[in-house]
N, C-alpha and C positions, 0 to 999 in steps of 0.2 A: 824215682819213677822214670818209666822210659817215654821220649817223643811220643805223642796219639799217634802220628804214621805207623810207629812201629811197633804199637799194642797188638798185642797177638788175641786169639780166644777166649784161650785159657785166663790171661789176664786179664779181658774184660771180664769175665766171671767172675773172678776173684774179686776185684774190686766191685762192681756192682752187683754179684750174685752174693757174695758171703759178708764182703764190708757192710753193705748197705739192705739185704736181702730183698732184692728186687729177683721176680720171676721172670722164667725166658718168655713167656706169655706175656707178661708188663712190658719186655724190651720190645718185643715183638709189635705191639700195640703202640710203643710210643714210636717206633722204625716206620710204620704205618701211616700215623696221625702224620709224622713229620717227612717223609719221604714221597709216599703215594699223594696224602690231601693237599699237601702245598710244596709248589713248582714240580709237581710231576708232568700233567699236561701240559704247561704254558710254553711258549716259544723257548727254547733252548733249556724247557727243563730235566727235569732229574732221569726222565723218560729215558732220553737217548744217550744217556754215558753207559747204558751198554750197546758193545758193538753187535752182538745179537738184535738188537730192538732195531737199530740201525737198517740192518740187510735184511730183517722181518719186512718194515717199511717197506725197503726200495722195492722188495718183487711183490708189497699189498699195491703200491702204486703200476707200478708192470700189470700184473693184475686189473687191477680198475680201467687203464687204457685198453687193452683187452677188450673187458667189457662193455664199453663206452663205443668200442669200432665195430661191436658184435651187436649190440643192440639199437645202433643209432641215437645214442645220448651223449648229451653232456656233461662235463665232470660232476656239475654238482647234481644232477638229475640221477646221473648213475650211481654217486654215492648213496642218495637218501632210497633208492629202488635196492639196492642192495643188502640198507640196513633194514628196512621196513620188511623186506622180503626174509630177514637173519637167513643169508647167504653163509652158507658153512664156513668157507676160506674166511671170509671177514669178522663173525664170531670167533673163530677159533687164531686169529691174528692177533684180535682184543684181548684175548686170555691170555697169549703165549706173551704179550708186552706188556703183561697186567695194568691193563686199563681201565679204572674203575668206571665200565659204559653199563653198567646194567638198569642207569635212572635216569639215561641220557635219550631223547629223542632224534630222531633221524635227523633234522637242521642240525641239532647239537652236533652229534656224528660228522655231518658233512660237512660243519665248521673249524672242527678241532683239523679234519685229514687236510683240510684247504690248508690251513693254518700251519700244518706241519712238514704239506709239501714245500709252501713257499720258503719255511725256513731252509730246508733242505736245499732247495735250488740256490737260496741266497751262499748257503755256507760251502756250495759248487760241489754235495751228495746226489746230485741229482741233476741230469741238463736241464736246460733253460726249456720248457714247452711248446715248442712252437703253435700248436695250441692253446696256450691257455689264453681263453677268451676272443681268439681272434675269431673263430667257425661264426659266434653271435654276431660277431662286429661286422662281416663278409656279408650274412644272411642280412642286417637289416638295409647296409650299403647295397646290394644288388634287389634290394625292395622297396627303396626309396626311387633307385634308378626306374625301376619302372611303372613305380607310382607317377614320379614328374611326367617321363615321358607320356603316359596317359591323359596327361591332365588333371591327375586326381591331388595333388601338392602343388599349392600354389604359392607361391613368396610374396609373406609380409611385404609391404609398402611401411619406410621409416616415414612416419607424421614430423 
């Protein structure tokens, strides 16, 4: 028998269609349970070795920034607005990177694309955000500033 690298179709058939008569519906089913339900989503799963799923991603993320500068949101505001609203481009994103989101709630959604982005930026598919998270961190710094300056913030005394 040849290397598993270099089993062909045909050969998988034979061996587990006629040796063992397993249905392509059974292989099917087990590609499934084992490919989609575990490590498909999780950080560097099975998701992204295709390079398709890949360049789907980078223009859903293009995308969302987009949306996020058009509607005056934030990333995670504009994901969960987007999934809640089944925004066509983002349905139809989900499907084409067969992602099993049909039982998944809008947090879930905006956890998984968080979670996907940051891997992406880690693994340098994606640049560094200069956004992400700073606009919040700005908004509460320039509203503290003029909370103190009012008087409305006033500083503990250490007892």
């Amino acid at each position: 028998m040849t290397k598993s690298k270099d089993l062909s179709w045909a050969q998988l058939k034979d061996i587990w269609g006629d040796q063992f008569g397993i249905t392509p519906s059974e292989v099917s089913a087990l590609l499934e349970k084992h490919w989609l339900d575990k490590d498909y989503t999780v950080t560097f799963g099975n998701m992204f070795k295709d390079k398709n799923n890949i360049k789907m991603f980078k223009s859903y993320v293009r995308y969302v920034y987009d949306y996020m500068e058009k509607q005056n949101l934030y990333w995670r505001s504009a994901l969960i607005k987007l999934f809640d609203d089944k925004d066509k481009f983002t349905i139809n994103v989900l499907i084409y990177m067969n992602v099993p989101h049909a039982s998944w709630k809008a947090v879930t959604f905006a956890k998984y694309i968080g979670q996907w982005r940051s891997d992406f930026m880690t693994r340098g598919w994606l640049p560094k955000d200069e956004n992400f998270n700073k606009p919040i961190i700005n908004k509460v710094k320039s509203l503290n500033l003029k909370a103190k300056s009012k008087g409305l913030i006033v500083k503990k005394k250490k007892k």
